[in-house]
MARGUMI-240321 format. One record per residue (C-alpha): residue in one letter; x, y, z. Coordinates in pm, whole numbers, padded with zeros to 5 digits, always signed. Example, Ala and Ser with C-alpha at 12.3 -4.5 7.8 and 13.67 -1.06 7.14 Angstrom:
BEGIN
A+01230-00450+00780;S+01367-00106+00714;
***
This chain:
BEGIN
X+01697-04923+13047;X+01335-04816+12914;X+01282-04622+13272;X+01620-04410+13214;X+01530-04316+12880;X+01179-04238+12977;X+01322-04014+13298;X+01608-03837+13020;X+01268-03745+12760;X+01084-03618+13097;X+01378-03392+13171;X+01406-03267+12800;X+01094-03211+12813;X+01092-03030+13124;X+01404-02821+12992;X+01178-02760+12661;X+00898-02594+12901;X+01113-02417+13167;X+01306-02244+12879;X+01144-02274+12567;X+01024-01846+12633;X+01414-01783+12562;X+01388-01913+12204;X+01117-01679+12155;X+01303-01402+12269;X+01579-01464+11956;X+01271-01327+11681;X+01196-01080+11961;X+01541-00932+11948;X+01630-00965+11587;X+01319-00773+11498;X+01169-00577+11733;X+01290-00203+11788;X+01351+00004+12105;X+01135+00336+12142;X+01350+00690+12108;X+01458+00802+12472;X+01225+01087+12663;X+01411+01403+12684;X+01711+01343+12827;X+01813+01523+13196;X+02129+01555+13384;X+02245+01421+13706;X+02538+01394+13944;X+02655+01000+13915;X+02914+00833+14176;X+03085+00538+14049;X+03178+00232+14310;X+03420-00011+14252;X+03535-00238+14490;X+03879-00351+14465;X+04098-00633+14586;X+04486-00642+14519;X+04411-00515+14162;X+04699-00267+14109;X+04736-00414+13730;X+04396-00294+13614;X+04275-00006+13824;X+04407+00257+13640;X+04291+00181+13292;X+03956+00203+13432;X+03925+00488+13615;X+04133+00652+13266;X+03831+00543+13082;X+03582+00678+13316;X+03705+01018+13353;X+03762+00987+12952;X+03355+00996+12934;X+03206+01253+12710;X+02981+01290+12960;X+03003+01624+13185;X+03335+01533+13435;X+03240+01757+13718;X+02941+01554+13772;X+03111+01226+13732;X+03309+01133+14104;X+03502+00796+14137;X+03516+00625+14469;X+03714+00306+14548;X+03665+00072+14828;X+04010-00058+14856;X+03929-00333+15059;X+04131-00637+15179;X+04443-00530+14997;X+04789-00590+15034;X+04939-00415+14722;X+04927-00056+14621;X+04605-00042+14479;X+04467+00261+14666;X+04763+00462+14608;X+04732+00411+14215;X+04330+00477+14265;X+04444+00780+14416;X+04691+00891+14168;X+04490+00846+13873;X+04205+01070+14048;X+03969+00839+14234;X+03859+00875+14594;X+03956+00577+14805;X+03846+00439+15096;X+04048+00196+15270;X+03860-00116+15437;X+04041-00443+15632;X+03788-00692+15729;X+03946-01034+15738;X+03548-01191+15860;X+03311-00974+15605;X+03463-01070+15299;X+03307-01005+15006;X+03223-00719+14721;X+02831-00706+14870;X+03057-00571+15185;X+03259-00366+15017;X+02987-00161+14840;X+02840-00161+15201;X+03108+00017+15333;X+03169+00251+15049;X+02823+00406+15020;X+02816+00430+15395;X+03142+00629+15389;X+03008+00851+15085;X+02682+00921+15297;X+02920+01080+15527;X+03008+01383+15309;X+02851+01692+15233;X+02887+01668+14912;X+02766+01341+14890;X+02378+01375+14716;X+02427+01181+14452;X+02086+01111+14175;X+02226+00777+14083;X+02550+00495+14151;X+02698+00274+13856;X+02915-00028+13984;X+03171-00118+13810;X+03492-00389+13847;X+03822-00277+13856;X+03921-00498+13542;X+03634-00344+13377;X+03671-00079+13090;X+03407+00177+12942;X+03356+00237+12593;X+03371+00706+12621;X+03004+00744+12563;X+02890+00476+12831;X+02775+00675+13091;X+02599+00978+12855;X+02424+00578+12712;X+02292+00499+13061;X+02196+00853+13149;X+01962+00816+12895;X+01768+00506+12960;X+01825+00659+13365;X+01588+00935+13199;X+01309+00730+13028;X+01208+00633+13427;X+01415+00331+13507;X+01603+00333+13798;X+01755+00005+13778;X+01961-00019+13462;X+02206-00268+13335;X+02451-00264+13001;X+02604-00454+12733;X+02873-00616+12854;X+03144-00740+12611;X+03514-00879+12704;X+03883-00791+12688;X+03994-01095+12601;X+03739-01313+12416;X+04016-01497+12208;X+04272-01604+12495;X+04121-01926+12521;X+03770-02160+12505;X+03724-02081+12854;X+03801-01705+12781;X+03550-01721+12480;X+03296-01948+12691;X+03247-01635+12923;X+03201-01401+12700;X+02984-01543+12420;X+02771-01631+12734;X+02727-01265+12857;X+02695-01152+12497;X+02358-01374+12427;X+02278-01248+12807;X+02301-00865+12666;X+02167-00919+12322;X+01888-01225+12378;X+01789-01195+12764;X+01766-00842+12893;X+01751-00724+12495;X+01437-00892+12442;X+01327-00844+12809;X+01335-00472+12720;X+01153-00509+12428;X+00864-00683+12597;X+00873-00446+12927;X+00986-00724+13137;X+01263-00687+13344;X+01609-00740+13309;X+01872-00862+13521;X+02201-00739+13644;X+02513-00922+13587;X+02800-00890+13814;X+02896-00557+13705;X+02812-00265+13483;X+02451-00159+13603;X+02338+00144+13777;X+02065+00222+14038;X+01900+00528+14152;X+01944+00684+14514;X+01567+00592+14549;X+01670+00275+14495;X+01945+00242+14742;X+01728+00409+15028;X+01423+00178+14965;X+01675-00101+15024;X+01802+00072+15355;X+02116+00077+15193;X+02381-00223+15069;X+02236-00525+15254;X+02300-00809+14976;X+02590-01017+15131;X+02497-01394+14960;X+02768-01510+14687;X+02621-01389+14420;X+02533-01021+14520;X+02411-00881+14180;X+02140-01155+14184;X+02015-01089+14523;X+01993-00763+14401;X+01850-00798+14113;X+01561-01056+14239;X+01512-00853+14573;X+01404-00553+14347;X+01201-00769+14093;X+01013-00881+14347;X+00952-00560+14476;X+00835-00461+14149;X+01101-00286+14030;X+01175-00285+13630;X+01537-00313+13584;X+01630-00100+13226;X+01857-00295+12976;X+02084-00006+12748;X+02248-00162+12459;X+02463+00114+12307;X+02645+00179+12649;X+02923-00119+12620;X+03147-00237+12891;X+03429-00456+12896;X+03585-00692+13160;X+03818-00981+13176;X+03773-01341+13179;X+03919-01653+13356;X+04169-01804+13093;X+04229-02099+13340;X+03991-02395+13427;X+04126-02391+13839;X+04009-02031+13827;X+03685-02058+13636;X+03581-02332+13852;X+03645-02169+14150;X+03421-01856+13994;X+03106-02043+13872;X+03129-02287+14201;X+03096-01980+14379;X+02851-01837+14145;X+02630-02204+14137;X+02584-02201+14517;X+02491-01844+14517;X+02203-01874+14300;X+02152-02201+14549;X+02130-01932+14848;X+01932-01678+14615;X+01691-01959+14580;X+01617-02052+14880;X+01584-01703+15038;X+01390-01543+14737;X+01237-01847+14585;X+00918-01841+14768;X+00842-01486+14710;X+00934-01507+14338;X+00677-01819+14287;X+00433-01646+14446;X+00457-01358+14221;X+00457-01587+13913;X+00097-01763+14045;X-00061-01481+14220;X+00053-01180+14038;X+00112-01331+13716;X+00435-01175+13665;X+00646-01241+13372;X+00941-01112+13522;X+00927-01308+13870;X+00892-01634+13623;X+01156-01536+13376;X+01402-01505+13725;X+01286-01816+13879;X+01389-01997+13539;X+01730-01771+13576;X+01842-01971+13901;X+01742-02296+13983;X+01591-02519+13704;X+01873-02553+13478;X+02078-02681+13784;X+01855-02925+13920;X+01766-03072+13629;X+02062-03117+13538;X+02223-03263+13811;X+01859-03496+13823;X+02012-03625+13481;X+02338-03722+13604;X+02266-03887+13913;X+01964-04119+13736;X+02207-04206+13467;X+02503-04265+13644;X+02349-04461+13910;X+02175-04655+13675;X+02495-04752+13477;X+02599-04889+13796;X+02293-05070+13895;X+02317-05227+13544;X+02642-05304+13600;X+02655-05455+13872;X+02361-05697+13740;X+02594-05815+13488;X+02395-05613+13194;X+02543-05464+12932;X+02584-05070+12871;X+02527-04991+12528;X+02164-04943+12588;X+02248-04655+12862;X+02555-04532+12671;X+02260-04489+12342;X+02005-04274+12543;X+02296-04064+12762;X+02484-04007+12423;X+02141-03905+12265;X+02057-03671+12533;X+02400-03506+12523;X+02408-03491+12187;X+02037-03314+12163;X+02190-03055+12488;X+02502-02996+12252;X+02310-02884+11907;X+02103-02709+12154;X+02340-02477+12322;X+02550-02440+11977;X+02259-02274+11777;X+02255-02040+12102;X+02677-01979+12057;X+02619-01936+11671;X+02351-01727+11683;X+02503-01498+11919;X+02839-01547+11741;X+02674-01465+11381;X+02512-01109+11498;X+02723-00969+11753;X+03068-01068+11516;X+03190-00732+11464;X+03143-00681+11835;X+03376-00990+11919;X+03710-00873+11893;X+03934-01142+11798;X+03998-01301+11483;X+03744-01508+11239;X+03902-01858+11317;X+03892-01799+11651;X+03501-01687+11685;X+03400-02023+11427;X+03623-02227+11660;X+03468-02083+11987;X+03102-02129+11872;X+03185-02510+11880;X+03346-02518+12237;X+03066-02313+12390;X+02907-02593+12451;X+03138-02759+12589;X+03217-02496+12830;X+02853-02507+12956;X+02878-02891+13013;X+03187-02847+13261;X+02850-02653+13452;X+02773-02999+13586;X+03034-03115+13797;X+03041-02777+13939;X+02658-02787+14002;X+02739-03123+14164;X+02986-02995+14381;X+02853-02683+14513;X+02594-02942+14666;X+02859-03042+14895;X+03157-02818+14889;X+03197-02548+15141;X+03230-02233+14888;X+03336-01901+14999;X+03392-01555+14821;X+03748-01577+14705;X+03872-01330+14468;X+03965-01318+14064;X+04287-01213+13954;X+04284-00932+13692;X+04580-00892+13473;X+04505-00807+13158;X+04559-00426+13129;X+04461-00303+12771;X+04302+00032+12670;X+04021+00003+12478;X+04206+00110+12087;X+04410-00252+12193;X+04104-00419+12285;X+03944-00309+11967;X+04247-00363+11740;X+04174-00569+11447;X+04277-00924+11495;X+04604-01004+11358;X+04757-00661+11548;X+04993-00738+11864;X+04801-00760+12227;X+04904-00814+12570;X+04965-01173+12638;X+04743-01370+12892;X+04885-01319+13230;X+05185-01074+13106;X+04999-00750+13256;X+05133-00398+13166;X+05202-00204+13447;X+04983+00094+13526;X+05202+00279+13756;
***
């Protein structure tokens, strides 16, 4: 057993270098300060959203966009209402958006969808737009999000991505797993990268991009399963700074059920598989030859963690049954696997505390329920490893999430203890 616990301390160790840069960013955030904004100008914004059979939610968001304090008559909502079979565009449409319907039973996917929407907004005359936010339909804005963005748009970044908190952080573990996750992605990852003038990353939704930035691209053209980070490591490479905004706040909902999530990250695990292989040469290069932070801090983003992981399982669970098979006992193995579990599980709970401890007023749910959920996070990352392993052999396709949690943003702000919807017992918006 001495060559399985020398192969577990390699991989800590190799964990400790690939990702030892993100404890560093924790001081980086608590401390450091962002610069005051550059005089602030005013442009003309569309907002995408692709949509999928999500008549429960649509409304509530486009509500809270054209509830923005920022100007309205240069604020236009289009919807891609693609795939459906439900009356999505005709509640887009009554609550003010412009829809566009799309059937493609082959091209599935939102990287389609957005395809097909800015091509049919590049049709119009009225269609010169400075910049284009994405945004999910489950997703809602807090009123000042998009004056927020504007800003940052202003200081010279035309890539720029935003805080993104949850609905429904206290439905479940696997709720709460989610979203503590993209809170320490907001506040530790792209905070810090900001800070340092690194770049940040998109995440699924909630980020905007100039029309510079669209034409350089020669339009939509990132199709893999994981579109936002194609996107985002397409333009890193490039050289592109992506823009991190912290006081313009987004919420969206998350998986309450295990089937679901797994189908979600399984989707999301092979993606950054397919990002990996068609953008991992370029990004190496740019760590080696141009010494970039950013192209390293990526790299580290979508493959290590995975590998390395997986690396762990198959040594030790091949080498229980090599041992086993030789008649020789298991404690020895079950010692060094427990040990390295153990050291993985303190690990990623000082990450969920942390996160939990400064961003608690911003988790909306009550104090039980945020203590309790900083002890599952962990947990929640560890069911990351069977879905690693099986992206490695399962065919995965884009399939999409149902969204039923409709709740304006005074209910997803109530103070815990107040009546909410129930998961799964939508409201309906028309």
């Amino acid at each position: 057993m001495g060559v399985v616990e020398l192969i577990n301390f390699i991989i800590m160790c190799l964990f400790f270098v690939c990702y030892s840069y993100q404890f560093f960013y924790i001081p980086v955030s608590l401390l450091g300060k962002h610069r005051p904004h550059s005089a602030v100008k005013i442009h003309r914004y569309a907002v995408l959203i692709a949509a999928r059979n999500e008549r429960e939610v649509i409304g509530q968001l486009i509500d809270s966009v054209r509830a923005q304090d920022y100007p309205a008559e240069l604020i236009d909502i289009f919807v891609a209402a693609d795939n459906c079979t439900d009356d999505t565009a005709l509640i887009a449409r009554s609550h003010g958006a412009v829809v566009y319907e799309r059937q493609n039973r082959e091209l599935v996917g939102k990287g389609y969808a957005l395809r097909f929407l800015l091509s049919e907004i590049g049709r119009r005359a009225d269609g010169d737009y400075d910049g284009f936010f994405v945004l999910d339909a489950d997703n809602i804005l807090s009123p000042d999000y998009i004056s927020e963005m504007n800003k940052t748009f202003s200081d010279g970044y035309e890539i720029v991505t935003s805080y993104r908190n949850s609905k429904n952080y206290g439905d479940n573990w696997i709720s709460a797993g989610y979203a503590l996750w993209f809170l320490r992605e907001a506040r530790y990852l792209n905070n810090a990268r900001m800070l340092l003038g690194s770049s940040c990353a998109v995440s699924g939704t909630g980020f905007m991009f100039s029309r510079r930035i669209i034409e350089n691209c020669g339009g939509w053209n990132f199709f893999l399963l994981t579109e936002d980070i194609e996107f985002t490591i397409a333009n890193v490479i490039k050289g592109e700074k992506i823009g991190y905004c912290p006081t313009a706040v987004l919420y969206d909902e998350q998986p309450v059920s295990f089937r679901q999530s797994w189908r979600q990250r399984l989707r999301w695990s092979r993606g950054y598989m397919q990002v990996f292989a068609c953008y991992g040469g370029a990004l190496l290069r740019g760590v080696f030859k141009n010494r970039s932070l950013s192209c390293y801090d990526m790299a580290m983003n979508i493959m290590p963690a995975a590998v390395l992981s997986c690396v762990s399982v198959v040594v030790n669970v091949t080498a229980a049954f090599v041992n086993f098979g030789n008649g020789g006992e298991l404690s020895a193995l079950a010692l060094s696997l427990g040990q390295t579990v153990l050291n993985l599980y303190l690990t990623l709970f000082v990450l969920g505390a942390i996160t939990t401890a400064t961003e608690w007023k911003q988790i909306h749910c009550s104090s039980g329920k945020k203590l309790l959920y900083a002890f599952t996070f962990p947990i929640f990352m560890f069911t990351y490893l069977p879905i690693c392993m099986a992206s490695l052999f399962v065919d995965v396709s884009w399939q999409p999430i149902v969204h039923q949690r409709s709740m304006s943003l005074e209910e997803i702000c109530a103070p815990a203890g107040k009546k909410r919807p129930a998961p799964g017992r939508a409201k309906k918006t028309a």
